[in-house]
ZAKEPA-950725 format. One record per atom (N, C-alpha, C): atom name; x, y, z; residue number from 1. Coordinates in nm, 3 decimals, padded with zeros to 5 digits, always signed. Each point is the difference from the previous one (the first is absolute). Layout:
BEGIN
   atom        xx        yy        zz   seq
     CA         X         Y         Z   NUM
...
This chain:
BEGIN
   atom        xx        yy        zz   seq
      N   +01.827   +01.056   +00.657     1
     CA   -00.113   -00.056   -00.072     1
      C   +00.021   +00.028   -00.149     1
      N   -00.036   -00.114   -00.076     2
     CA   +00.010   +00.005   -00.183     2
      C   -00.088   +00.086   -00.004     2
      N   -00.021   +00.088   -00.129     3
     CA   -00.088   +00.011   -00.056     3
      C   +00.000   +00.012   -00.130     3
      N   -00.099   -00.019   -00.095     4
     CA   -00.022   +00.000   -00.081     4
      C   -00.093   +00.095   -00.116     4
      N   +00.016   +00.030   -00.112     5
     CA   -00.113   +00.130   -00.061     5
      C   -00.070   -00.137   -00.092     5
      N   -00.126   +00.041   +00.050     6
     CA   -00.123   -00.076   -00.058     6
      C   -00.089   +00.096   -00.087     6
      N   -00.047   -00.001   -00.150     7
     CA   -00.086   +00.067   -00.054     7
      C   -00.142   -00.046   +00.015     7
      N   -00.091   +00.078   +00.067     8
     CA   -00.145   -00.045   +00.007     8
      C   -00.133   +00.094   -00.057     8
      N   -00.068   -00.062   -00.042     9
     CA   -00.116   +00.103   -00.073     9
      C   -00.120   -00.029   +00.064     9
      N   -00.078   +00.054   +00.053    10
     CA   -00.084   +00.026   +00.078    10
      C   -00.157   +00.065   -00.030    10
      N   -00.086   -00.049   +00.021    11
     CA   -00.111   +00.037   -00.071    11
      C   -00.077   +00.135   +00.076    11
      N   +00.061   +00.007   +00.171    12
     CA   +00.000   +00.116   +00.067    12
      C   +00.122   +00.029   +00.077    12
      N   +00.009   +00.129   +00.020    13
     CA   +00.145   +00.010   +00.026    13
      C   -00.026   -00.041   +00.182    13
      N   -00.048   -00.019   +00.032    14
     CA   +00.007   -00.054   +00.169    14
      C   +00.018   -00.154   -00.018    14
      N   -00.022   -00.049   -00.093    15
     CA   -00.005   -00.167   -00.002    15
      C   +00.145   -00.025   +00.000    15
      N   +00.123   +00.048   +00.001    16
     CA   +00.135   -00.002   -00.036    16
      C   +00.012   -00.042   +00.123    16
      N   +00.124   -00.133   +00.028    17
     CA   -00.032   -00.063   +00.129    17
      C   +00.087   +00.100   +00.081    17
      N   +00.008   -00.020   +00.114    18
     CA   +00.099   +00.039   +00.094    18
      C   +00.034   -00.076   +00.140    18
      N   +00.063   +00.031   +00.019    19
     CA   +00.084   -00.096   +00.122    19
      C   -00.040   +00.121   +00.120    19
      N   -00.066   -00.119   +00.154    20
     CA   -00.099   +00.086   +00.091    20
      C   +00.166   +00.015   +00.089    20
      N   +00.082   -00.026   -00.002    21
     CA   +00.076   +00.050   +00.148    21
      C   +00.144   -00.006   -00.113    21
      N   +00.098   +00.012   +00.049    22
     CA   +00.134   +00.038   -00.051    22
      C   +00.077   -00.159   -00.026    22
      N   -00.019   -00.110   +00.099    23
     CA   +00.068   -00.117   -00.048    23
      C   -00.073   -00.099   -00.048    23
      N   -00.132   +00.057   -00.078    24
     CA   -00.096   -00.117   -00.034    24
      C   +00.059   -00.040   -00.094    24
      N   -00.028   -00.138   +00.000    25
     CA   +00.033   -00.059   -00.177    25
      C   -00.075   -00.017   -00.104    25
      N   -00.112   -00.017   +00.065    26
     CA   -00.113   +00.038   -00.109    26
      C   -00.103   +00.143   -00.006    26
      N   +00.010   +00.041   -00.138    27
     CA   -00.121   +00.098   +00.006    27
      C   -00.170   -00.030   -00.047    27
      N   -00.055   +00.051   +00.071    28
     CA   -00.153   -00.049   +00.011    28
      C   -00.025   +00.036   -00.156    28
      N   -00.106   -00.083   -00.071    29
     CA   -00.083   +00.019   -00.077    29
      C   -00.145   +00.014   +00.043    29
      N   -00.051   +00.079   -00.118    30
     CA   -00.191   +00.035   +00.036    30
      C   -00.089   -00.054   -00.101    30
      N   -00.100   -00.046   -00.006    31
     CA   -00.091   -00.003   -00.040    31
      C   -00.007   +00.130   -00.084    31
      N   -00.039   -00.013   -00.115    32
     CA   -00.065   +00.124   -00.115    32
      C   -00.098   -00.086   -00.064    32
      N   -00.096   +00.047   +00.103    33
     CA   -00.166   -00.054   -00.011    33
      C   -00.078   +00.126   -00.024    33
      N   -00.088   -00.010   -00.067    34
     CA   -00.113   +00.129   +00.012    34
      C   -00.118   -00.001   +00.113    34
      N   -00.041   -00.107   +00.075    35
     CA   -00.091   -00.109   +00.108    35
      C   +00.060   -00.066   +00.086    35
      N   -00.032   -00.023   +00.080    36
     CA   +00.040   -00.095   +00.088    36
      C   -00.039   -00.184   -00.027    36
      N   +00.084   -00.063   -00.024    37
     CA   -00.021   -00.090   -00.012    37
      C   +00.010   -00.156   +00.133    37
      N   -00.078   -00.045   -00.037    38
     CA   -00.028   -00.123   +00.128    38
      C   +00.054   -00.094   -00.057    38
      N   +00.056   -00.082   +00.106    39
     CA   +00.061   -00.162   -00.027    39
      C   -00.077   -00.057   +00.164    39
      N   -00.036   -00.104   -00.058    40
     CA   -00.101   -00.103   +00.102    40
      C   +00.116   -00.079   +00.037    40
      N   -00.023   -00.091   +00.119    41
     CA   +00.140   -00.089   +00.008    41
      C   +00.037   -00.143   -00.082    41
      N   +00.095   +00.023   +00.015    42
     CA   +00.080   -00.136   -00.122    42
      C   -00.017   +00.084   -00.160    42
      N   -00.066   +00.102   -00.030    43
     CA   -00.024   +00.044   -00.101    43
      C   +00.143   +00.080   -00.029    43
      N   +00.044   +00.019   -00.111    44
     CA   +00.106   +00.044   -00.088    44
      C   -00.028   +00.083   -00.069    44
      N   +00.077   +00.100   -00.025    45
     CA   -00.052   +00.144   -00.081    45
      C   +00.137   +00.054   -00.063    45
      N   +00.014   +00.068   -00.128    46
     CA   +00.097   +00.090   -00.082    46
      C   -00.085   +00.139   +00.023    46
      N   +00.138   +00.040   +00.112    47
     CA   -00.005   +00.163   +00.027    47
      C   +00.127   +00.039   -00.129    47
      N   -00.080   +00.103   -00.065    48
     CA   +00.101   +00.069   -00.067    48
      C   +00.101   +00.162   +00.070    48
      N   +00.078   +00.028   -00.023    49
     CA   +00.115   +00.103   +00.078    49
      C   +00.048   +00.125   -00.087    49
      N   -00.083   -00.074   -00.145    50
     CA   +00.001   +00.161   -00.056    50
      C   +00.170   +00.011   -00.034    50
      N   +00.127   -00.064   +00.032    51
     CA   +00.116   +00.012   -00.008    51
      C   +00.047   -00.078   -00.115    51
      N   +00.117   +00.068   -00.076    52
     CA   +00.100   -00.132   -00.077    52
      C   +00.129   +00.084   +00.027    52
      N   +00.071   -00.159   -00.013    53
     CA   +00.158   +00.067   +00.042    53
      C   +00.078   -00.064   -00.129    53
      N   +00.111   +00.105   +00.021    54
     CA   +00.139   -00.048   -00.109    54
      C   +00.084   -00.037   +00.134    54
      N   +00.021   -00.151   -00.014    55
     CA   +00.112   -00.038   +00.152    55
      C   +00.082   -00.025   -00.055    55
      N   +00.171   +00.053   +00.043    56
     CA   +00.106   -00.019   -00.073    56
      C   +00.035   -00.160   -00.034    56
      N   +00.100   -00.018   -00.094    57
     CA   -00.001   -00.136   -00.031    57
      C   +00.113   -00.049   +00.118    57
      N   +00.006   -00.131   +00.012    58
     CA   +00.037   -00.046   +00.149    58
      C   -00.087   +00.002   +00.105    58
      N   -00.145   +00.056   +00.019    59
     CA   -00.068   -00.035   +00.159    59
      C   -00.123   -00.035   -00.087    59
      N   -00.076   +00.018   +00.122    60
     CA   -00.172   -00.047   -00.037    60
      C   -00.064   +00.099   +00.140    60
      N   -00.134   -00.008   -00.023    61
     CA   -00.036   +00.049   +00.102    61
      C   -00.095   -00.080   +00.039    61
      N   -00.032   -00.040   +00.124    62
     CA   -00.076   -00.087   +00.080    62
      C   -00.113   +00.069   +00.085    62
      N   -00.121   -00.079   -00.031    63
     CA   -00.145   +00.076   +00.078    63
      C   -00.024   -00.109   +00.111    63
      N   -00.018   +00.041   +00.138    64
     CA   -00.006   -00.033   +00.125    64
      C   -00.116   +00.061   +00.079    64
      N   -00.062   -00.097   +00.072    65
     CA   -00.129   +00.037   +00.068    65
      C   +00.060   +00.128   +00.100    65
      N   -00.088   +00.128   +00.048    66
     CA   +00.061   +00.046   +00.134    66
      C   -00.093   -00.102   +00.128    66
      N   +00.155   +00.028   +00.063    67
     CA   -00.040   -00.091   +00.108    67
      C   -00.128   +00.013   +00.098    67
      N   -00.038   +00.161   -00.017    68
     CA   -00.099   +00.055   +00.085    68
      C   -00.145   -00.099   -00.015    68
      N   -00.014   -00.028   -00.167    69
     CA   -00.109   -00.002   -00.017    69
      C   +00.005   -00.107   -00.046    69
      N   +00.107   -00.102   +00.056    70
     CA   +00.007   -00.099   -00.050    70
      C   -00.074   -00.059   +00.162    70
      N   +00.066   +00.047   +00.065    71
     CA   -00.030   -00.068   +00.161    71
      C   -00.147   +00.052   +00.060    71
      N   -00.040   +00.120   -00.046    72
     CA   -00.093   +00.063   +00.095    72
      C   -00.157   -00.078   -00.162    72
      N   +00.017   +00.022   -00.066    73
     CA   -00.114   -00.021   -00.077    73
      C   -00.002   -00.193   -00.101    73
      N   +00.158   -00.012   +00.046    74
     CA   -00.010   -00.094   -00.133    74
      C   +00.024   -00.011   -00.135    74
      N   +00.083   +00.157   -00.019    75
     CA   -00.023   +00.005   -00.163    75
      C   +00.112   +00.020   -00.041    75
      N   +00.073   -00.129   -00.128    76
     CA   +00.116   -00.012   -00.041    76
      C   -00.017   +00.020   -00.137    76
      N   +00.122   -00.021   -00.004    77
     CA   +00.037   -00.015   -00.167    77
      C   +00.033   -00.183   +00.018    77
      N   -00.073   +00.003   -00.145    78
     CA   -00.024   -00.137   -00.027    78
      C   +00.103   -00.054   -00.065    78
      N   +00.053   +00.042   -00.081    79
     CA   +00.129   -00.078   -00.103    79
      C   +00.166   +00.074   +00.108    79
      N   +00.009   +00.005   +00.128    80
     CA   +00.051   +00.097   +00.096    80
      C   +00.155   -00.119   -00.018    80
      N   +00.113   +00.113   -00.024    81
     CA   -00.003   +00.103   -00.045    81
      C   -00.046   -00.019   -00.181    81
      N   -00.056   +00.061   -00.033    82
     CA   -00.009   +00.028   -00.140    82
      C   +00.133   +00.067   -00.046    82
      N   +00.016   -00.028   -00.143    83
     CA   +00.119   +00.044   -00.095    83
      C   -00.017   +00.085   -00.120    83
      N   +00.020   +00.108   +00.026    84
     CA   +00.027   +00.084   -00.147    84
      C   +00.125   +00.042   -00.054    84
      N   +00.053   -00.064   -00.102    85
     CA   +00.081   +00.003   -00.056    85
      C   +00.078   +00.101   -00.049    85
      N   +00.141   +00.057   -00.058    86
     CA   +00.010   +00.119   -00.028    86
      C   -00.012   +00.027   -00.129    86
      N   -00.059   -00.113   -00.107    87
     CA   -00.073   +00.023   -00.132    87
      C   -00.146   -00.014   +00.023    87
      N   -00.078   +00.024   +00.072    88
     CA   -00.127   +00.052   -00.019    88
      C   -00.040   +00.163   +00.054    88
      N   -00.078   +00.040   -00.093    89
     CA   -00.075   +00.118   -00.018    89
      C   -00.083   +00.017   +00.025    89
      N   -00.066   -00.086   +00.046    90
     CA   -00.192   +00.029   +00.023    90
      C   -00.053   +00.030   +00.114    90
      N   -00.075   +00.013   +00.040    91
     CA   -00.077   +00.007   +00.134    91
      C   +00.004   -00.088   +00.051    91
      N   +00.065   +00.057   +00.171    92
     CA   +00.014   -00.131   +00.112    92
      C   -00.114   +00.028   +00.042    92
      N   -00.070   -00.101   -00.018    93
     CA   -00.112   -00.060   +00.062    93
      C   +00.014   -00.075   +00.187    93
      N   -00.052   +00.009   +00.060    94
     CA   -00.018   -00.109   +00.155    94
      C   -00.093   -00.101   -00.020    94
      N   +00.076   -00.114   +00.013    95
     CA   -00.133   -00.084   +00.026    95
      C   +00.034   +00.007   +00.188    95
      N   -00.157   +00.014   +00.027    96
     CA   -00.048   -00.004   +00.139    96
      C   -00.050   -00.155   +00.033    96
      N   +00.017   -00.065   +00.126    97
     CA   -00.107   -00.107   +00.048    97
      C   -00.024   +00.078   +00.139    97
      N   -00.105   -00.089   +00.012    98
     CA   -00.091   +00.070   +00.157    98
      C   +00.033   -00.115   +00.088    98
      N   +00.101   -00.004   +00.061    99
     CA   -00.045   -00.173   +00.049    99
      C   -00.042   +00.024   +00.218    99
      N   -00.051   +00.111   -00.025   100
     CA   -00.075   +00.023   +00.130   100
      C   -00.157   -00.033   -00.023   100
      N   -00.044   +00.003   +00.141   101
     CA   -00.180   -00.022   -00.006   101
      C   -00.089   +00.110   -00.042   101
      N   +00.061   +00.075   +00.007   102
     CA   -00.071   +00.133   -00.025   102
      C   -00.037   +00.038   -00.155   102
      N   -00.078   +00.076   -00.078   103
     CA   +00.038   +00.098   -00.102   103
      C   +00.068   +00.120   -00.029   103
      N   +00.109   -00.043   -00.075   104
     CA   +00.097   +00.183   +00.037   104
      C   -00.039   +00.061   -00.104   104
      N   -00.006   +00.153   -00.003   105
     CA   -00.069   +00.085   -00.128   105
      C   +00.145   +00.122   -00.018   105
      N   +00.067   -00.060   -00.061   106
     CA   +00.108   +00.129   -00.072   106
      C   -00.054   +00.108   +00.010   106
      N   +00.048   +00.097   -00.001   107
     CA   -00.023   +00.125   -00.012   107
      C   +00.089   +00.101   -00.154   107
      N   -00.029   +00.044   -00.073   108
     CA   +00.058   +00.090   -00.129   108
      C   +00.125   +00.067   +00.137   108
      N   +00.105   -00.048   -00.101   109
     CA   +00.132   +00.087   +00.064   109
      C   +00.053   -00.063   +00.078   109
      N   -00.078   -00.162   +00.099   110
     CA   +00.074   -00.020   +00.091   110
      C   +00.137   -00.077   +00.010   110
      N   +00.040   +00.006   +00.090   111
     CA   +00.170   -00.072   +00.022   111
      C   -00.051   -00.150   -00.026   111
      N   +00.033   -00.089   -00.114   112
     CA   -00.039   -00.148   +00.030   112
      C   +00.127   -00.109   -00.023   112
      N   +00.086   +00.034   -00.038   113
     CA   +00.142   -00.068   +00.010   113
      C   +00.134   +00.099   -00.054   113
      N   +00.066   -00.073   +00.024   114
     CA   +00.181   +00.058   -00.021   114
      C   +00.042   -00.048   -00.077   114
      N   +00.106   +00.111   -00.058   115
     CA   +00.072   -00.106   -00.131   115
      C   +00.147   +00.068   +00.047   115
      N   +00.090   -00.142   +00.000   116
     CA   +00.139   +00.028   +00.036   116
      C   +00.095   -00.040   -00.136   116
      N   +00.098   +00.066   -00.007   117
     CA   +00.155   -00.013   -00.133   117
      C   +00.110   -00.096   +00.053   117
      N   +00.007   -00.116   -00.078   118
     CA   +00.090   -00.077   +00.017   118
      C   +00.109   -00.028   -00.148   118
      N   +00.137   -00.045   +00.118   119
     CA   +00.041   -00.048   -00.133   119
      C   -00.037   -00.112   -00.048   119
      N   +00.082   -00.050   -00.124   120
     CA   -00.037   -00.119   -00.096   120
      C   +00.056   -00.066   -00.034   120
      N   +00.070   -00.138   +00.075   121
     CA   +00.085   -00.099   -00.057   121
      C   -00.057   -00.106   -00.062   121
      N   +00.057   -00.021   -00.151   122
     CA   -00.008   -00.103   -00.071   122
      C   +00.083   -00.134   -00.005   122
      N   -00.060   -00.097   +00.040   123
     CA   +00.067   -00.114   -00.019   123
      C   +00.024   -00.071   -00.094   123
      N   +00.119   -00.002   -00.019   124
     CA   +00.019   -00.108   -00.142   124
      C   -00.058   -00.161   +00.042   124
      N   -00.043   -00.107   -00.064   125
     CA   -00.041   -00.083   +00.020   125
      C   +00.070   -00.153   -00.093   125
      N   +00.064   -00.054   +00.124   126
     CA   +00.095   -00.060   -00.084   126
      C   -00.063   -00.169   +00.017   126
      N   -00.032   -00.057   -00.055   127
     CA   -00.084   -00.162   -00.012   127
      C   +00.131   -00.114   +00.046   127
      N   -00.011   -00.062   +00.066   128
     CA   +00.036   -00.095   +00.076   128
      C   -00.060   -00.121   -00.002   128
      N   +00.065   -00.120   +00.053   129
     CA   -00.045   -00.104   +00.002   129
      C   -00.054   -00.066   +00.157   129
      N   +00.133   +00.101   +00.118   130
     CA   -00.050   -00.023   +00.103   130
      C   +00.022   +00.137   +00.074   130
      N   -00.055   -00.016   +00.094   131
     CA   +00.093   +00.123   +00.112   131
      C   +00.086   -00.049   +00.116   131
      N   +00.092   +00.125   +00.041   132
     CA   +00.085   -00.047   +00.158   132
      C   -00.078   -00.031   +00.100   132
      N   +00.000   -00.068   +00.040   133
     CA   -00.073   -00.047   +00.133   133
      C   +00.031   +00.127   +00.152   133
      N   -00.063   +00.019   +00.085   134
     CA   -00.024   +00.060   +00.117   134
      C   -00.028   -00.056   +00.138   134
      N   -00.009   +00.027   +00.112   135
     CA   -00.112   -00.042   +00.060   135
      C   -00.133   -00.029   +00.030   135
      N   -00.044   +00.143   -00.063   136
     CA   -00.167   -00.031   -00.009   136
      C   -00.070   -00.106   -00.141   136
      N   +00.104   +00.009   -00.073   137
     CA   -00.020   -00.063   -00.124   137
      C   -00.127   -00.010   -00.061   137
      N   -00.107   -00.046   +00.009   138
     CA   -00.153   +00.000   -00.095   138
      C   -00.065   +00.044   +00.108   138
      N   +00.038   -00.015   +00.126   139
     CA   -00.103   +00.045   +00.064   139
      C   -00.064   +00.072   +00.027   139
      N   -00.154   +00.069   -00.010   140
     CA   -00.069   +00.136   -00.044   140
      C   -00.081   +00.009   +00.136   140
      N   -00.174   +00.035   -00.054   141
     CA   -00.065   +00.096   +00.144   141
      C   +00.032   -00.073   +00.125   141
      N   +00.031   +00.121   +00.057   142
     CA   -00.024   -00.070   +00.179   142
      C   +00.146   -00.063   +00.038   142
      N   +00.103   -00.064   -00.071   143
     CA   +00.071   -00.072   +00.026   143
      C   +00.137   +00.051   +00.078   143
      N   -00.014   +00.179   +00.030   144
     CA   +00.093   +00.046   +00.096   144
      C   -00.069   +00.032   +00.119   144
      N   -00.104   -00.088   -00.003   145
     CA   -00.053   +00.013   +00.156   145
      C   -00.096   +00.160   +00.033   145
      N   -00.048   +00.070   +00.061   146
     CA   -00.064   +00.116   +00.039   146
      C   +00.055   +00.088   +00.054   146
């Protein structure tokens, strides 16, 4: 397994993510709320995490719903995966959606998504007049069948 040294600043020292078993790929982020906050359904919310990172240059780091509470309550990350870059500094924020029936109420501290380290390939982008043809050629949704 890669790994990588990530610098993070933390507004409590428990908010520093960590990885729950030995081959996870993502480590959980928390909520650094002072209250518990409610999201009604279809409603959208910015949980803040209290975290900023220095991510080396070459990756990004990506925020991902956990699956737990994606399946049992409904509650994702909305821009999923989200992208933080390895030139920003600021506070990673979550945006949350509720897209269950219920109202879910965060809890201060709790586990509400993961953020995983990837690398970063850049494509050069070269302008053309046509492209090579394929088999599937233009053809888009649905068109490899189910």
């Amino acid at each position: 397994m890669q790994r990588i040294l990530v610098h993070c600043t933390a507004t409590k020292e428990d908010l520093i993510p960590r990885y729950q078993s030995e081959y996870a790929s993502g480590a959980d982020l928390k909520a650094d709320i002072s209250h518990p906050v409610s999201i009604n359904p279809l409603q959208r919310c910015l949980i803040p995490t209290g975290l900023a990172f220095q991510i080396p240059e070459g990756y990004e780091a990506q925020v991902r719903p956990r699956s737990g509470l994606a399946y049992k309550a409904g509650l994702t990350v909305l821009n999923s995966p989200g992208t933080i870059d390895s030139d920003y500094r600021g506070e990673v924020q979550i945006i949350l959606i509720n897209l269950g029936n219920e109202t879910i109420t965060i809890q201060p501290g709790e586990r509400i998504a993961q953020i995983v380290f990837t690398p970063v390939v850049h494509a050069q982008f070269l302008h053309t007049d046509s492209l090579a043809g394929s088999d599937r050629g233009d053809q888009g949704f649905g068109s490899t069948g189910t």
